[in-house]
Structure formats: C-alpha cells, structure tokens
KEVEXLUM-815512 format. One line per field, with one value per residue (C-alpha): residue in one letter; x, y, z. Coordinates in steps of 0.02 Angstrom, whole numbers, plus 32768, in hexadecimal, padded with zeros to 4 digits. Layout:
aa: (a  ...)
xx: (X  ...)
yy: (Y  ...)
zz: (Z  ...)
***
This chain:
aa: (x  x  x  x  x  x  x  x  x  x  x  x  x  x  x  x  x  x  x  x  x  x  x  x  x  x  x  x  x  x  x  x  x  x  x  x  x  x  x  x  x  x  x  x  x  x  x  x  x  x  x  x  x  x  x  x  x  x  x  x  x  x  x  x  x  x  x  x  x  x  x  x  x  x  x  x  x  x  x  x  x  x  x  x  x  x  x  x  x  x  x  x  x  x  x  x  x  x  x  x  x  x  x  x  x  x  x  x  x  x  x  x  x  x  x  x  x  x  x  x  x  x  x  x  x  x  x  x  x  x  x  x  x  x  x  x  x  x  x  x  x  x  x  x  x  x  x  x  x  x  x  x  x  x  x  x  x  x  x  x  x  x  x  x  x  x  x  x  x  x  x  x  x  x  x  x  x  x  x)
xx: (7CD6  7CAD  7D22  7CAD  7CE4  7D8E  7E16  7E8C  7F2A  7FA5  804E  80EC  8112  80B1  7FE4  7F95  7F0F  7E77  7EE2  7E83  7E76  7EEF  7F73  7F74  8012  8067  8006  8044  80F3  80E7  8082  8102  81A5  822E  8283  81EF  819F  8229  8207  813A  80FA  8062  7FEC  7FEE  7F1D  7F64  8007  7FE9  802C  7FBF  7F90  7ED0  7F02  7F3C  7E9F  7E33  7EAB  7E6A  7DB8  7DDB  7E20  7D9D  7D20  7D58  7D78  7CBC  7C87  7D04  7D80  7E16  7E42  7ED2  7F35  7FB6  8053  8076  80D3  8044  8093  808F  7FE9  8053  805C  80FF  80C6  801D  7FF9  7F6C  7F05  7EB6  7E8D  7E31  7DF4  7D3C  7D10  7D82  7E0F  7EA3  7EDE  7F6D  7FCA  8046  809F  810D  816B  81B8  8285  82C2  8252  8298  8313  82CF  824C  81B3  817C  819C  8135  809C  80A5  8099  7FFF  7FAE  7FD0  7F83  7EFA  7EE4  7EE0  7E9A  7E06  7DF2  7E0A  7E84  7EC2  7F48  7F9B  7FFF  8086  80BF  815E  81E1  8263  82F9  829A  8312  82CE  821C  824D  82C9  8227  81B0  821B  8241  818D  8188  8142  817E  81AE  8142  81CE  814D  80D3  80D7  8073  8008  800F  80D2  815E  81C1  8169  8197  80F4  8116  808C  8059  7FEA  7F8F  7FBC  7F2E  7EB6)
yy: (7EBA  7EB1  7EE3  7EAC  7E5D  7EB0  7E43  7E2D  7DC2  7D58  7D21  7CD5  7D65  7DF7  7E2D  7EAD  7EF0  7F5F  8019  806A  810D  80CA  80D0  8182  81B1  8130  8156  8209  81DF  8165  8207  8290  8256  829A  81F1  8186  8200  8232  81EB  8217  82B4  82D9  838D  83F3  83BF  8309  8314  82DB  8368  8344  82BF  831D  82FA  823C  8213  8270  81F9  8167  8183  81B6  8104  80B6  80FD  80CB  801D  8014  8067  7FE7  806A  801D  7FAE  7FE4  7F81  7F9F  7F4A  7EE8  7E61  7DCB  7DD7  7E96  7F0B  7FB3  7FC2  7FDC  800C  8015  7FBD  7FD0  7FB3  803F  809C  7FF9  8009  801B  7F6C  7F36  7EDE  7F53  7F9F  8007  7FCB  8057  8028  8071  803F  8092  8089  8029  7FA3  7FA8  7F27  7E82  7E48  7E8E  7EE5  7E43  7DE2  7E71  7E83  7DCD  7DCA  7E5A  7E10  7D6F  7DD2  7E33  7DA8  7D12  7D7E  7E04  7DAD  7E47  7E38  7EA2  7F02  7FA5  801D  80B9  80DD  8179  815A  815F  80EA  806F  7FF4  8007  7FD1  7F31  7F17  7F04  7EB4  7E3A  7E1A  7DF8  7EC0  7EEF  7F95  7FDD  8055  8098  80D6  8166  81B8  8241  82BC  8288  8260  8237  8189  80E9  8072  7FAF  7F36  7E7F  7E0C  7D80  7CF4  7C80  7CDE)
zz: (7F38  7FF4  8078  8116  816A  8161  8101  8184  814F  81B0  8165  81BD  822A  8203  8218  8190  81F3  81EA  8212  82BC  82FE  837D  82F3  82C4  830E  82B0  8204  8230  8246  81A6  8142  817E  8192  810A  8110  80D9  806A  8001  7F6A  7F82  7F3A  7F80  7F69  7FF9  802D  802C  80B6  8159  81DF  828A  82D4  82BA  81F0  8222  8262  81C6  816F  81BC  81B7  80FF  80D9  8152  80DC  802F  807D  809D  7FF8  7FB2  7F67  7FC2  804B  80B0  8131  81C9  81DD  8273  82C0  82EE  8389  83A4  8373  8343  8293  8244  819B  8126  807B  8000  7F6E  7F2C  7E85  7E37  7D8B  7D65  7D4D  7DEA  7D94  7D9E  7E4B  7E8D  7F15  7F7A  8034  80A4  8130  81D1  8192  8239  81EE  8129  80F5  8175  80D0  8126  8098  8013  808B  809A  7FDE  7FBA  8038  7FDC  7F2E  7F4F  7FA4  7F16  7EA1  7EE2  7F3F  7EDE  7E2F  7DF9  7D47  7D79  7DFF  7DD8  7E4B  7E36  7E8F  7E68  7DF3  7E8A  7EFF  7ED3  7F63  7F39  7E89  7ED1  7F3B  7E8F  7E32  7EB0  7EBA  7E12  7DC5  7D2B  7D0A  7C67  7C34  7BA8  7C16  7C72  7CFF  7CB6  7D5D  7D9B  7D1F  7DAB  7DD0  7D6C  7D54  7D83  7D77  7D96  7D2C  7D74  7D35  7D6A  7CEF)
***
C-alpha cells in the first residue's frame, strides 16, 4: 500500500481530501462535541479537548498515512475547502486485506446523503485500490443512523461477533465481491 501521492477523491458533490493543520478547529469541534460523539467511547489519552490536541491529532493521522497505517480524509463540498466531516480506513489486517472504516459528520450536515456518497467513495477506494477482501465498522448498538447508513451501503451486521474491549458496538462488514 502507498498513500503518496495522497488519494484524494471527487464524487458528484463532495471532495475527500488530505485533512490540514488548517482544519483543526473543525477536527476539534468534530472530536469534542457531545452531539457527534455520543455513541463513541473513547479513553481519556484519546479525546480531543484543545485545539493544541486537534493538531497532535492531525500530525498523528498524517503520520500513519505515510507509514501506511491509515489514510484519512476531510469532507468538503468541491465547491467549498472547509471540511464538514472526516472518514477513514484504518486498523488493516496484517496482510492488508481487512480494514476498519469509522466517519463522522458535523450534525447540520446529517440527513442530505453526504455520508452514503463519502462511504461509497471510500468503499470503492478500498476495494478496487487497495484489493480489500473485506471492510468492517464498529458502531454503538443505539447509533441507529450509523447502522441505516451500513446497511444501506450494503454491511451486514455479524450479530455473533462481538467487540472484545466494548460490548456496546455491533460489528457490520462488507465483502468484495469482485474477488
């Protein structure tokens, strides 16, 4: 895997983009607000309080993205730079065929399909140029629109597994079907 150049990805409307240090107030707001991160449970080293811990955030995914431990974009409208919410792959498998993917969104921006058409982008990504066998999410057992989202997308929940660290998250995944 090789994310340099970075991946960048257009669809109809939106732009998933390498995330800047010019975007740490909005990673901050997307890492700290209740509303958005009610359903994530995240150890106390890992929350996002200052905009000091936004940017350590960013370099931090800056970093795995060139040791090719994840590749993390920003939201945006093609026609407007500010990112409105972040998507992922991360967590891949040893031999690179498995990834996680996780997302979030800023809430004035939920409900318009943004997210569908980011997650399509990413799964295609993920398949066609990263030859994943399979991609995996773990969202909490009340995010009932994270799990419309996946399904939607065409996850399937695995109701007999569980997360080992947080039996509060149900585990979807999606085969490729090309393989």
């Amino acid at each position: 895997m090789n994310f340099n150049p970075f991946p960048e990805i257009k669809s109809e409307r939106l732009l998933l983009r390498e995330i800047e240090e010019s975007d740490a107030a909005v990673i901050l707001y997307l890492r700290s607000d209740e509303t958005i991160n009610q359903f994530i449970e995240r150890p106390e080293n890992r929350k996002t309080k200052t905009i000091e811990q936004a940017l350590q955030f960013i370099v931090g995914i800056n970093e795995n993205l060139h040791n090719t431990k994840s590749v993390s974009w920003g939201i945006s409208y093609k026609n407007d730079p500010q990112i409105i919410g972040t998507i992922c792959l991360w967590n891949f498998s040893e031999n690179n065929t498995i990834a996680e993917v996780g997302y979030n969104l800023i809430p004035n921006f939920q409900n318009k399909g943004i997210m569908s058409e980011a997650l399509k982008c990413v799964i295609d990504f993920g398949f066609n140029e990263l030859n994943l066998d399979k991609i995996e999410a773990f969202t909490h057992n009340k995010n009932e629109h994270s799990k419309k989202l996946l399904e939607k997308s065409g996850f399937h929940f695995m109701e007999h597994r569980k997360e080992e660290d947080n039996a509060a998250n149900s585990i979807y995944e999606l085969s490729n079907n090309n393989r």
